[in-house]
C-alpha positions in Angstrom: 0.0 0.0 0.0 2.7 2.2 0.5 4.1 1.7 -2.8 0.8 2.3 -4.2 0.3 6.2 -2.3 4.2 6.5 -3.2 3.4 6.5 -6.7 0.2 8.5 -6.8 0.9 11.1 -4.3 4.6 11.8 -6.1 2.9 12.0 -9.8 0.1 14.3 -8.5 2.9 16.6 -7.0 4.8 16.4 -9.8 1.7 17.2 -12.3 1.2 20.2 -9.9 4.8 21.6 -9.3 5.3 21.2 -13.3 1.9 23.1 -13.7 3.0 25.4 -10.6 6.1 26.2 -13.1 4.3 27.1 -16.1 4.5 23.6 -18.0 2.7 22.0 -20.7 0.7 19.3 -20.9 3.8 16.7 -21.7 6.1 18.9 -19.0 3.0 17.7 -16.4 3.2 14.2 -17.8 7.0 13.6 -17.9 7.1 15.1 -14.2 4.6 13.0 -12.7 6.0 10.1 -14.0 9.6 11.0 -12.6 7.9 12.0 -9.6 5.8 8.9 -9.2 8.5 6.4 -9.9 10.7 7.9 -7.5 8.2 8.2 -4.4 7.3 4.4 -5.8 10.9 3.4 -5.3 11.5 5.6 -2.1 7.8 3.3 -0.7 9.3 0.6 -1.5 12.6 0.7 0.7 10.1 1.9 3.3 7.7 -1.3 3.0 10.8 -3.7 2.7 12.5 -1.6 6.3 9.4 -2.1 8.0 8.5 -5.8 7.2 12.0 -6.9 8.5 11.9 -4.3 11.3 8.4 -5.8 12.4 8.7 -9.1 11.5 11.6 -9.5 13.4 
């Protein structure tokens, strides 16, 4: 599940920050797919820290 908010919550930031700077459509697009595979990634190393912190 974190994975899952990782990656919508970083491409709807990055839609907005690109939007926020004056981008296009396809500025919107390519930053909230950076955006959302990076806070993806990022919820993943969380998920996999906790599962061996609490299964432990």
């Amino acid at each position: 599940m974190i994975v899952i908010a990782g990656l919508f919550g970083g491409a709807l930031g990055g839609a907005l920050l690109a939007r926020k700077r004056g981008g296009r459509a396809a500025d919107m697009a390519q930053y909230a797919a950076g955006f959302g595979i990076g806070f993806a990634l990022l919820g993943l190393f969380v998920t996999i820290f906790l599962e061996r912190i609490l299964a432990g």
